[in-house]
C-alpha positions, 0 to 999 in steps of 0.5 A: 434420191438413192438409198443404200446400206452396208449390209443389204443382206440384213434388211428388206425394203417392204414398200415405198409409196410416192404421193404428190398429187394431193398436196399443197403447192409448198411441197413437190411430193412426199415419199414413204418407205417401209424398212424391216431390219434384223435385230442382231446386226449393226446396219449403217445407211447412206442416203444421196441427193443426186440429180437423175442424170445417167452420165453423173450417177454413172461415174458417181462412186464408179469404184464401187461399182454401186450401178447407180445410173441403173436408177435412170430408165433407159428401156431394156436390151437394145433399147438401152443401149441404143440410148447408152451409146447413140441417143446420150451421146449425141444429146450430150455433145449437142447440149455442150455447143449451147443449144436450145433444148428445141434445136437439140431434138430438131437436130437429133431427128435430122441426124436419126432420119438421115441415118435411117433414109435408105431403109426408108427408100428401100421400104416405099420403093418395095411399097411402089412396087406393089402398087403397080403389081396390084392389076395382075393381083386382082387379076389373079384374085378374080381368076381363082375366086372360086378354086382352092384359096392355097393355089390362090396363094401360090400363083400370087406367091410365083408372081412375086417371085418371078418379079422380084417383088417382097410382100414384106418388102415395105415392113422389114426395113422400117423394123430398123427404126423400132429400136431407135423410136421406142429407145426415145419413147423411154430417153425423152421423159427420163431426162432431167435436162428437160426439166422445166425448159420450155419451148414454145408453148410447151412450158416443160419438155419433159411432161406433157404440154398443155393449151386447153383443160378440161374436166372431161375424164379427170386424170385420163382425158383433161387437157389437150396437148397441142405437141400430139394433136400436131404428132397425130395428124402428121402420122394421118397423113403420111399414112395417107400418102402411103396408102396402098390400094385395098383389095376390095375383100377387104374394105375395112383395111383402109379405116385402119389409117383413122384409128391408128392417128386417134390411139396415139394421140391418146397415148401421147396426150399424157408423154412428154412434150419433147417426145411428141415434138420429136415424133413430129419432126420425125414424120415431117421428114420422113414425108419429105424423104417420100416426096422426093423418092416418089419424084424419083420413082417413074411407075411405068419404068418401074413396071416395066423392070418388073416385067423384065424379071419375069424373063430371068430364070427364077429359083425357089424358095423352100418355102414356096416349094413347102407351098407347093408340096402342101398344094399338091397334098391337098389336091390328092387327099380330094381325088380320093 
């Protein structure tokens, strides 16, 4: 429903309230609104009974330039625009060919994971990479266990460099993903072409689905969405098929994979089913992405390329020089 006026300058909307839970089944919600209005102006109200469709509100009275498909959440920035001009589209041009809804978002994470498969080459190979670096790390952590921790930090940082090799080599490239996942995270519940299409056993893919119900935390934990529970157990284990090896300082890094699958199933339990479907597709196929990557992958020629870098000629980084200048600052102020 959108609401409007001839002069918004006149009047102010003090609240509005939406209730729908306590009602009877005969109505779907009930909307209350406070509205306070200048006295001395004549103001006329228009109100529209439109779907919540992007594309519809966007062209509906386009010459007045009204915004009115600003009414849809899309996500801000980037976001938006990754659904404006990618998400949109390509959901639009699917939904025409006759598509089930379910095909639809199988097809979308065919498209988008095909998109992103050479960032996600580059990110595992830079992760295979540290992993058969990792004997020379330990070596080196148990050479300077007992000395200054930041000429730790500089041998590791002359080794990465000498072997090419990016700590953050695994993260960035996935940063390429975000905006793409989080535009979803708001596309998918937004949509009204969801609206009471089922799939499966999902009933309605634009809210959340539900196999079991309980009375267990009552509107916080009251059902099990089956779309999440699946989602969260495919993020465990891709999680542990990437799994670096830990350092032995650090043990606690390794639970890190059992609780990060457990707080997204509690945040997805109440999203939309067709958000948690989606995710699901999308890990599936990044696992298979990584299985035949790792077919690809050899760690002994790959070490071995390693070890071939270290024989060319290596330039500093400012930062590494900034490492060593402060290196070399403290080792003056402790002969002092």
């Amino acid at each position: 429903t959108i609401f409007s006026a001839e002069k918004e300058s006149h009047f102010k909307v003090n609240y509005m309230k939406i209730r729908g839970d306590d009602l009877d089944s005969t109505v779907v919600k009930e909307m209350t609104s406070k509205i306070s209005i200048k006295a001395s102006q004549t103001t006329s109200f228009d109100f529209h009974f439109l779907p919540n469709d992007f594309n519809l509100l966007k062209n509906y009275d386009s010459g007045s330039g009204s915004g009115f498909e600003n009414l849809v959440e899309l996500g801000w920035g980037i976001f938006g625009w990754v659904n404006q001009y990618l998400v949109i589209p390509v959901f639009d041009f699917l939904e025409s060919k006759g598509l089930g809804y379910g095909i639809i978002i199988l097809v979308i994470a065919i498209i988008f994971k095909m998109l992103l498969y050479f960032p996600t080459k580059k990110s595992y190979v830079s992760m295979a990479k540290m992993r058969v670096l990792k004997p020379e790390i330990d070596a080196l952590n148990e050479q300077y266990k007992n000395k200054d921790p930041m000429e730790k930090q500089k041998a590791q940082m002359d080794l990465y460099k000498k072997t090419g090799v990016s700590p953050l080599g695994g993260c960035l490239p996935m940063l390429l993903q975000l905006p793409i996942l989080f535009a979803l995270f708001k596309f998918f519940p937004a949509s009204i072409q969801l609206r009471q299409q089922s799939f499966l056993w999902a009933d309605d893919l634009s809210t959340y689905d539900s196999v079991l119900e309980f009375s267990f935390l009552p509107g916080i934990f009251d059902h099990l969405s089956l779309f999440a529970l699946l989602m969260s157990l495919s993020t465990l284990v891709q999680m542990r098929f990437n799994a670096q090896p830990t350092n032995n300082q650090m043990p606690q890094l390794k639970y890190m994979m059992y609780i990060m699958p457990v707080v997204f199933f509690f945040i997805m339990n109440n999203y939309s089913a067709g958000l948690s479907y989606y995710y699901l597709l999308a890990n599936i196929i990044t696992f298979l992405q990584q299985l035949y990557i790792k077919r690809k992958l050899d760690d002994k020629k790959l070490y071995a390329e390693l070890q071939e870098n270290k024989k060319k000629p290596v330039k500093k980084s400012n930062f590494q020089k900034k490492l060593e200048e402060i290196s070399r600052q403290q080792k003056s102020r402790r002969r002092r």
